[in-house]
MMTF fields as JSON, N, C-alpha, C and O atoms, coordinates in Angstrom:
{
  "mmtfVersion": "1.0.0",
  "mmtfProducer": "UNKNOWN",
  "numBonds": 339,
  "numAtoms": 340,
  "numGroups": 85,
  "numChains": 1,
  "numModels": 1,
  "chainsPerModel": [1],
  "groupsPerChain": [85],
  "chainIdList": ["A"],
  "bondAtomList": [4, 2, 8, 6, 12, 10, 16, 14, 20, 18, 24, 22, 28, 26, 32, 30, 36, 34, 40, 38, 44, 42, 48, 46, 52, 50, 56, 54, 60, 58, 64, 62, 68, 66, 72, 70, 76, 74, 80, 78, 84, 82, 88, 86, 92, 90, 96, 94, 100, 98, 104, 102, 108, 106, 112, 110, 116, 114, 120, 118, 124, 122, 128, 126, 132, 130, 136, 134, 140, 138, 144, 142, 148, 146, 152, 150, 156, 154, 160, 158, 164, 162, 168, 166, 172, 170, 176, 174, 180, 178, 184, 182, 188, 186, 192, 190, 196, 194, 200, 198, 204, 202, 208, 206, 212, 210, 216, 214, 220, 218, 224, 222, 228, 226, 232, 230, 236, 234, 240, 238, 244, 242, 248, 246, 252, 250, 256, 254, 260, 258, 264, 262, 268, 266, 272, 270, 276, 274, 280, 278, 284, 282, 288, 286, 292, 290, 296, 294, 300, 298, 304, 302, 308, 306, 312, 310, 316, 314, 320, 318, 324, 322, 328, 326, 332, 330, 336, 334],
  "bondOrderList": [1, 1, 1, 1, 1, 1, 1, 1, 1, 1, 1, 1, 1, 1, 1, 1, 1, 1, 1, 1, 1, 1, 1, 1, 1, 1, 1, 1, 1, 1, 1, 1, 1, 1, 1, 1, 1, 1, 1, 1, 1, 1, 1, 1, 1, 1, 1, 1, 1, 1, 1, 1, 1, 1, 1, 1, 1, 1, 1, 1, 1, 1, 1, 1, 1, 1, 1, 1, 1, 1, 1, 1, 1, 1, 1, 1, 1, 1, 1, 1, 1, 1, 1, 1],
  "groupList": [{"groupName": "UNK", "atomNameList": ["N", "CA", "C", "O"], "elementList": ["N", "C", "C", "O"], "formalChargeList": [0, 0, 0, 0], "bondAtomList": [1, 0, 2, 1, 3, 2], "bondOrderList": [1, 1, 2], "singleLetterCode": "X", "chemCompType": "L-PEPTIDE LINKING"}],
  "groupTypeList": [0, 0, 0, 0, 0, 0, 0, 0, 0, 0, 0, 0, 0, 0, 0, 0, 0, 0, 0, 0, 0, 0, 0, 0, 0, 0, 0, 0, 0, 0, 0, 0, 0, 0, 0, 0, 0, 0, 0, 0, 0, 0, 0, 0, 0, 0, 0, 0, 0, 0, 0, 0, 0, 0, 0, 0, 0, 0, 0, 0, 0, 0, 0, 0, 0, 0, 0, 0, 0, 0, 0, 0, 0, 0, 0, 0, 0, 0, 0, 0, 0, 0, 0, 0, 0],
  "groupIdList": [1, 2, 3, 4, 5, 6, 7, 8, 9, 10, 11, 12, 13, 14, 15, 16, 17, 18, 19, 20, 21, 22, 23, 24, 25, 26, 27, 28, 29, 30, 31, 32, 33, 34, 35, 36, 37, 38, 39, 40, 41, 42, 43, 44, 45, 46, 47, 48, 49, 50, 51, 52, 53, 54, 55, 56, 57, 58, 59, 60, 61, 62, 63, 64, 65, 66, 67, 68, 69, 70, 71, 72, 73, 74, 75, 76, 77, 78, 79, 80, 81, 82, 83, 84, 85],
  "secStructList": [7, 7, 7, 7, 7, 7, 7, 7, 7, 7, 4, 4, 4, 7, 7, 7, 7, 7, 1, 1, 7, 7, 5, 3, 3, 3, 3, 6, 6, 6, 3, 3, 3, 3, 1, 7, 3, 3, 6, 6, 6, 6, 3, 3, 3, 3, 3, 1, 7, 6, 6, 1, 1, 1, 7, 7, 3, 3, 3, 3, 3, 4, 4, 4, 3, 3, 3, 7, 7, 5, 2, 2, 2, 2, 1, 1, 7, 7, 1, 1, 7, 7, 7, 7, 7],
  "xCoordList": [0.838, 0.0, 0.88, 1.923, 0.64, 1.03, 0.057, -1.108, 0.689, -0.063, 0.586, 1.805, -0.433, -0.019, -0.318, -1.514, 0.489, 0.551, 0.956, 2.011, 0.288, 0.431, 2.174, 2.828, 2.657, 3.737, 3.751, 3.806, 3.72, 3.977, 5.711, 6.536, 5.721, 6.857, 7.178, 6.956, 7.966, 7.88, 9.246, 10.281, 8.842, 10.144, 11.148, 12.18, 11.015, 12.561, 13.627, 14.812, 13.315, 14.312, 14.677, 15.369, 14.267, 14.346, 14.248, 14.528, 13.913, 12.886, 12.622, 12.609, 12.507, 12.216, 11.302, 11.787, 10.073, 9.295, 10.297, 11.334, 9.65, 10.102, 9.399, 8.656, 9.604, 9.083, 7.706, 7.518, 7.166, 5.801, 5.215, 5.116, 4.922, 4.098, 3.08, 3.169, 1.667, 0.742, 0.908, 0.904, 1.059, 0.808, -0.301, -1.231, -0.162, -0.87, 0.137, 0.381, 0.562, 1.017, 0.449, -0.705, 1.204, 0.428, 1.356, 2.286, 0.777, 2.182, 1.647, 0.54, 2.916, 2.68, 1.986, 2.113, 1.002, -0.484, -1.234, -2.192, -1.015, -1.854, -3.056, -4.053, -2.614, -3.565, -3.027, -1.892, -4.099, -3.817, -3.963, -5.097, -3.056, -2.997, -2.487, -1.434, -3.459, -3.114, -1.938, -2.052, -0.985, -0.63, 0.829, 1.031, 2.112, 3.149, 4.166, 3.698, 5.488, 6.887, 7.643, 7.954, 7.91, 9.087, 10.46, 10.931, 11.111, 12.332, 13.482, 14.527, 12.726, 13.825, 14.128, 15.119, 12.436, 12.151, 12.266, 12.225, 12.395, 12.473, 10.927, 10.715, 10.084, 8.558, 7.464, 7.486, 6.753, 5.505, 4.391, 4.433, 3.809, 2.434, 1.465, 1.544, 0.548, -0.914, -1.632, -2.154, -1.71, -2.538, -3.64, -4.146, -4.213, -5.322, -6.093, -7.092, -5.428, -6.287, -5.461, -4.412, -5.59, -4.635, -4.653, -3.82, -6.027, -5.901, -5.063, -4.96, -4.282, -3.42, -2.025, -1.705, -1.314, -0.194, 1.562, 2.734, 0.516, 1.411, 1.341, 0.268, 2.323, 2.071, 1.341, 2.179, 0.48, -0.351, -0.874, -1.978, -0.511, -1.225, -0.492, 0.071, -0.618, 0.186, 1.46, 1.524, 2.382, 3.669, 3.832, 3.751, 4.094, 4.882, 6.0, 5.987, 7.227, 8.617, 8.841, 7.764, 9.707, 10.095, 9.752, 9.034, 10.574, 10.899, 9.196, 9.114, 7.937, 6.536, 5.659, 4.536, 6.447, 5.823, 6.216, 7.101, 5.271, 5.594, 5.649, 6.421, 4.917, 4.915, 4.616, 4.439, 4.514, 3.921, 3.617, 3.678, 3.159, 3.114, 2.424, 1.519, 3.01, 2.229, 0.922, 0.464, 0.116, -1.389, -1.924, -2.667, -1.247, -1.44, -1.165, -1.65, -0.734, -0.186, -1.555, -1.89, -2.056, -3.112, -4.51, -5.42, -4.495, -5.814, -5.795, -6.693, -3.971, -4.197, -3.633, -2.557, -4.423, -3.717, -4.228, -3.508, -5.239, -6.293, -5.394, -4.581, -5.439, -4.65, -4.823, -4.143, -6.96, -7.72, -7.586, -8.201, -7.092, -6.937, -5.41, -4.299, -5.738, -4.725, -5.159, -6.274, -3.667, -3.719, -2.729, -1.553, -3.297, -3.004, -2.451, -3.134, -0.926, -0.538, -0.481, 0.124],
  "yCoordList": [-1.179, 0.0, 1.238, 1.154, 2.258, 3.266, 4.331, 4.047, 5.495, 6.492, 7.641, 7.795, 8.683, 9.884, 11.073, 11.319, 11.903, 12.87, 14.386, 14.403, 15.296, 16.842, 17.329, 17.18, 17.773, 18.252, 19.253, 19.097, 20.371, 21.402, 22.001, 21.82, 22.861, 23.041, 24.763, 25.424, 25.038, 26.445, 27.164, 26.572, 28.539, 28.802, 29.194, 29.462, 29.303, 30.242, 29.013, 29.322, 27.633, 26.38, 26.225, 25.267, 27.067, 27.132, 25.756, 25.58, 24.97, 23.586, 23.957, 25.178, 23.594, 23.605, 22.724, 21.597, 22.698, 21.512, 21.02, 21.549, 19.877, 19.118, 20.206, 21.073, 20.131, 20.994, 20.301, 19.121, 21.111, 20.699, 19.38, 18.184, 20.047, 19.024, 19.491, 20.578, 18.807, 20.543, 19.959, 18.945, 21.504, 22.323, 22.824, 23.25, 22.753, 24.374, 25.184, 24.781, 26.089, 27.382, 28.089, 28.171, 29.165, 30.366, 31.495, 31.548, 32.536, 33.855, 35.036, 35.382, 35.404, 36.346, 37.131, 37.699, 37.206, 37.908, 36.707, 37.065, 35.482, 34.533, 33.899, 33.305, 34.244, 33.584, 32.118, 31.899, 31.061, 30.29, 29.669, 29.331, 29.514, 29.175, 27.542, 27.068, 26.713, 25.305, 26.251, 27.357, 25.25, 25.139, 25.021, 25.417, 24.621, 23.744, 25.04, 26.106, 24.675, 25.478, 25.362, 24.255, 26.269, 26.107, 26.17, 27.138, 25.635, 25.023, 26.353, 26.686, 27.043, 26.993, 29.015, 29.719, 29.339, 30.485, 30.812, 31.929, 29.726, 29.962, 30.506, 31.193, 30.114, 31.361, 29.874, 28.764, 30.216, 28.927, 29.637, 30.857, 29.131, 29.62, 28.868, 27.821, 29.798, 29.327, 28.916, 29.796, 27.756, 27.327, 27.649, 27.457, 28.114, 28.42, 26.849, 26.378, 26.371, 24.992, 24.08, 24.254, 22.738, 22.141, 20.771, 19.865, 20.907, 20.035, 20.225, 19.534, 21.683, 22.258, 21.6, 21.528, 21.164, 20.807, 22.354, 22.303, 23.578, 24.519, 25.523, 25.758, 25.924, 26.494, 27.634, 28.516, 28.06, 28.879, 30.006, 29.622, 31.018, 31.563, 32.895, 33.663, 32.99, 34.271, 33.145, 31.995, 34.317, 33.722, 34.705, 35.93, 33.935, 34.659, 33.723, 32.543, 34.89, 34.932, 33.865, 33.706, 33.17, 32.206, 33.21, 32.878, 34.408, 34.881, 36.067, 36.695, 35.753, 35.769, 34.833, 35.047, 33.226, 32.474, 31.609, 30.755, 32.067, 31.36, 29.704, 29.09, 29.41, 27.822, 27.174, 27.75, 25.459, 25.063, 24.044, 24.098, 22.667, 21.193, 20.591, 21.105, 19.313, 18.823, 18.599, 18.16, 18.896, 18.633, 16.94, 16.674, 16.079, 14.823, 14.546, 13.495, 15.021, 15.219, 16.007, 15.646, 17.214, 17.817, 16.979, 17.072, 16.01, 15.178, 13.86, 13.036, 13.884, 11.862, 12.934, 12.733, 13.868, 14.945, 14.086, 13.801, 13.773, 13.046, 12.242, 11.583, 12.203, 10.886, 9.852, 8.913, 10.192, 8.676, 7.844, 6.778, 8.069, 7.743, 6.811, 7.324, 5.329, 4.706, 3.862, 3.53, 3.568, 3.081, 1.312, 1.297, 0.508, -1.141, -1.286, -0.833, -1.994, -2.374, -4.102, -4.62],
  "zCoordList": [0.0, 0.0, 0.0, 0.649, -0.568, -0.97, 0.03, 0.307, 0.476, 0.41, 0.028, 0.093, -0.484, -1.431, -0.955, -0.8, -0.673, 0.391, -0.5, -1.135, -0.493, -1.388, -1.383, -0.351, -2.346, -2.208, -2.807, -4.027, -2.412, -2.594, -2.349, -1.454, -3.781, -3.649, -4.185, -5.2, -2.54, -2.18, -3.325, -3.63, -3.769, -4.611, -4.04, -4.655, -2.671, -1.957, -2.184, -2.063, -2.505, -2.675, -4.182, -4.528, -5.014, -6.266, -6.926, -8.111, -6.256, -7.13, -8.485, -8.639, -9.038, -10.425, -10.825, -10.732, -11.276, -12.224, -13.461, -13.86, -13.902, -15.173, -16.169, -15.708, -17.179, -18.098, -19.124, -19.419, -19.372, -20.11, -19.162, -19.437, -18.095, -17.25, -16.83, -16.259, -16.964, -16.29, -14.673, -13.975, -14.669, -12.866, -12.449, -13.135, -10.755, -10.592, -9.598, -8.46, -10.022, -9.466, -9.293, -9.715, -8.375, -7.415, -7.079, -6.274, -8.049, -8.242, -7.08, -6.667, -6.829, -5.465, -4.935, -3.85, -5.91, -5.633, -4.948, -4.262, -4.99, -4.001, -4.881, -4.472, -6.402, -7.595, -7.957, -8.378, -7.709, -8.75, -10.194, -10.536, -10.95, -11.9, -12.427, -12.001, -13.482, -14.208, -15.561, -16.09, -15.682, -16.978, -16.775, -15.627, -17.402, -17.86, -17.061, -16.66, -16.971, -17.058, -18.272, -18.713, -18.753, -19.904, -19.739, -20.336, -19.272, -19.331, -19.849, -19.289, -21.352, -22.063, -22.029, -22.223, -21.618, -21.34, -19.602, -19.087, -19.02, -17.471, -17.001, -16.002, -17.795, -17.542, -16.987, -17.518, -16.03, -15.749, -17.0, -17.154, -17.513, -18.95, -17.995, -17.352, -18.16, -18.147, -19.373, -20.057, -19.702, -20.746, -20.575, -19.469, -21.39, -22.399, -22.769, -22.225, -23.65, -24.296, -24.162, -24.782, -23.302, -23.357, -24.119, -24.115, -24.869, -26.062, -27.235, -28.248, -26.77, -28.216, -27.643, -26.456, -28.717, -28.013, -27.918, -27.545, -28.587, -28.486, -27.048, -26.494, -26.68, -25.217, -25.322, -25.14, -25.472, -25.563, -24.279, -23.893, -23.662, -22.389, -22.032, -22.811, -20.761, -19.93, -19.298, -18.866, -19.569, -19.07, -17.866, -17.962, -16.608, -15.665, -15.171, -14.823, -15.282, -15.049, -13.909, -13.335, -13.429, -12.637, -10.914, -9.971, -11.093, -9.91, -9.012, -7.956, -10.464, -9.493, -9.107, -8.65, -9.39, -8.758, -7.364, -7.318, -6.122, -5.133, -4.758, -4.022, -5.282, -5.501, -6.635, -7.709, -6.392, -7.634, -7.091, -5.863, -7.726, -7.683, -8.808, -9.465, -8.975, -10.142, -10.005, -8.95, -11.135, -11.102, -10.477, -9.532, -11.38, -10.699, -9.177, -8.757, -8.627, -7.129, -5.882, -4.754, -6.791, -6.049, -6.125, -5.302, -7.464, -7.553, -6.847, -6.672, -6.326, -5.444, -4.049, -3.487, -3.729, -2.142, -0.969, -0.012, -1.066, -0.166, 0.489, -0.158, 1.902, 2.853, 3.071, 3.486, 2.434, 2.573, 1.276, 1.274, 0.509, -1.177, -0.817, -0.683, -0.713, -0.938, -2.124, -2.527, -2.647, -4.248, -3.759, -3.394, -3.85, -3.879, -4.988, -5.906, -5.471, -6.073, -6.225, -7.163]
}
């Protein structure tokens, strides 16, 4: 048995996401936002459509976002959600 526990990950550790993974981040205004990091621009994007496979959205800069975590991570957050292998 597995259990799956939220990870949030604060930017003062400069963590970094994998790139083109969707997220949700939360820029220093205390907004959150779904959509990928780009790697190559250093910018988190808010997708727009994410049936498009082009990055499409508002880009904010690495250094206005306070956190992040992967999206798959906030949907298994639950403590009561164990997964049997």
């Amino acid at each position: 048995m597995y259990y799956f526990s939220k990870s949030i990950y604060k930017m003062k550790s400069k963590d970094l996401p994998s790139p083109h993974i969707r997220l949700l981040f939360t820029d220093l205004s205390g907004i959150r936002h779904k959509g990928v990091y780009n790697e190559l621009l250093k910018v988190f994007i808010e997708k727009i459509d994410y049936e498009s496979s082009e990055e499409v959205g508002i880009s904010y800069p690495v250094e206005t976002i306070s956190e992040w975590e992967y999206e798959d991570d906030q949907e298994s957050s639950d403590p009561d959600i164990i997964e049997i292998l």
